[in-house]
Steps between C-alpha positions, in 0.01 A plus 500: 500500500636290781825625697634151352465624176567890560866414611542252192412797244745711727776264430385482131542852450872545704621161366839546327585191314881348502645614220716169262815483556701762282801257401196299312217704457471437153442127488329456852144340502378664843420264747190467710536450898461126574198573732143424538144564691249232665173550627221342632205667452149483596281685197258741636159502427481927494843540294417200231093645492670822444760380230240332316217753492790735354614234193163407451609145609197249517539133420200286484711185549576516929634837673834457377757787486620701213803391290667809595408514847810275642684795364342737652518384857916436407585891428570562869772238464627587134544865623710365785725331235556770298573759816821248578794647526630255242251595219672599189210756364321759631138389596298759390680562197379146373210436242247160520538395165376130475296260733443130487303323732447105478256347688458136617150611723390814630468477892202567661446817624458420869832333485868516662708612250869400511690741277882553418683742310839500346677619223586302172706608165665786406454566120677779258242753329598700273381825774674330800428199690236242512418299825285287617285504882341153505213418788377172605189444628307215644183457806673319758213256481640362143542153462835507295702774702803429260315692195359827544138590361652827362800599376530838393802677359513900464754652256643835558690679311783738663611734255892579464727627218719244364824555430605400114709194581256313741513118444163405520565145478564573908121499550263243369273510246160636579129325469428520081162602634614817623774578237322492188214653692235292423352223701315285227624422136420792193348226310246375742133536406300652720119395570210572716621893573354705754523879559475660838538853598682567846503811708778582701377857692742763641502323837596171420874481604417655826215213546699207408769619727296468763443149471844409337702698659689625218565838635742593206430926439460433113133326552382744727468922406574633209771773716682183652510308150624796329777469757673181288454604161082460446279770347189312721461215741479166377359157531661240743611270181346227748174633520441518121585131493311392789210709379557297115509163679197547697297612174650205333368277755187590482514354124697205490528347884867394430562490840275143582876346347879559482606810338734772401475812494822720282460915474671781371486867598542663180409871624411692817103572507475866614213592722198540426467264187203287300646206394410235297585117579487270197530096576478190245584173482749357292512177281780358736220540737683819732291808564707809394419854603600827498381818691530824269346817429406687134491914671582755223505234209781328616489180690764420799519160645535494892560087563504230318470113580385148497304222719588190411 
């Protein structure tokens, strides 16, 4: 871990978030600190090789980066936001429980990336708050600089008792996506299905951390995840997806065109685990997946999403 990063966990781990006023604490949205994060950024051969060989990334179109891989060079900066004095939650209190990442074109993997980070909505849950950390990415060699090839949006939930008479009507309404919990209509039939198992060893937080720099202790040992409520360490929820993606890739190539790409994390995938990740295509032409696992007779399901 990078001294950078080292002193950003630090500040995670002290941070003591303003608490909402107490003459309206009932009916107060909380609101996010009106700041953001640029960066210019020129990709590494080593660290992108590295990312890749770990997510099993290889597309067959050009070397183009990963969907999620925008993200991953942002965390530096979306730790940075959360560690302001002005955040409302506490940072490592907060769970990743959606992802959506539309892309216009993948850059290259040689290329400057230009990437900002800022916060959007605020949205009640029914187990605290919902809010949004949105990143912008584009190579600096785009030809429309105005529209970024990815936009990617994580939602994390900050958990907080409500108190009885909260108007929710302060906050708005969140994504029907990630309400109801599913990404793709019930009724949808569902064609060309593929099964693939996953592995996802002992080691694996501690080897994505190294090239994402999520640091956070629950990935890591099983001693320091036990430390915030976890009988074993678990998956970075960004792995599993980027590790879905890439597999799904291999099948379909959706990334030669425009797409989006919407997940849930349904549960925490304890380490070590054999999953298994299932992927179809449905009549309104989206591929919809799901990473999930069947140990002692009864099945759990990890993530959930759609490429469209």
């Amino acid at each position: 871990m990078n001294t950078n990063m080292l002193a950003l966990y630090a500040k995670a781990i002290s941070h003591r978030p303003i608490k909402l006023r107490e003459d309206n604490a009932d009916q107060q949205t909380p609101i996010l600190p009106a700041i953001e994060c640029e960066l210019t950024v020129l990709i590494k051969a080593k660290h992108c090789n590295a990312y890749n060989k770990l997510t099993n990334w290889q597309p067959s179109l050009a070397a183009v980066v990963h969907p999620n891989y925008a993200q991953t060079l942002s965390l530096p900066m979306q730790l940075s936001m959360m560690v302001n004095k002005a955040f409302p939650f506490s940072p490592m209190g907060i769970v990743h429980i959606a992802n959506q990442i539309k892309v216009v074109s993948l850059p290259e993997q040689t290329d400057n990336l230009h990437i900002r980070t800022f916060f959007g909505n605020v949205y009640f849950h029914r187990l605290g708050w919902l809010f949004e950390v949105i990143t912008l990415a584009s190579s600096t060699k785009a030809q429309d600089t105005t529209k970024p090839q990815i936009k990617a949006i994580s939602y994390y939930l900050a958990k907080a008792k409500h108190a009885p008479n909260i108007d929710q009507n302060t906050a708005q309404e969140m994504p029907e996506w990630i309400a109801n919990a599913k990404v793709l209509a019930a009724q949808d039939p569902l064609l060309d299905i593929h099964k693939q198992d996953l592995y996802f060893s002992s080691s694996i937080g501690r080897q994505y951390a190294k090239v994402s720099g999520d640091y956070n202790p629950i990935h890591l040992h099983p001693f320091s995840a036990k430390l915030f409520g976890f009988k074993k360490a678990i998956a970075h929820g960004m792995y599993s997806k980027a590790l879905a993606i890439s597999t799904i890739a291999g099948q379909h190539h959706f990334y030669k065109s425009e797409f989006e790409i919407d997940v849930l994390f349904m549960q925490a995938i304890g380490l070590p685990t054999q999953a298994t990740l299932t992927s179809c295509i449905t009549d309104s032409k989206a591929c919809a997946f799901q990473l999930s696992s069947n140990a002692s007779h009864k099945e759990r399901i990890f993530l959930t999403g759609s490429i469209r």
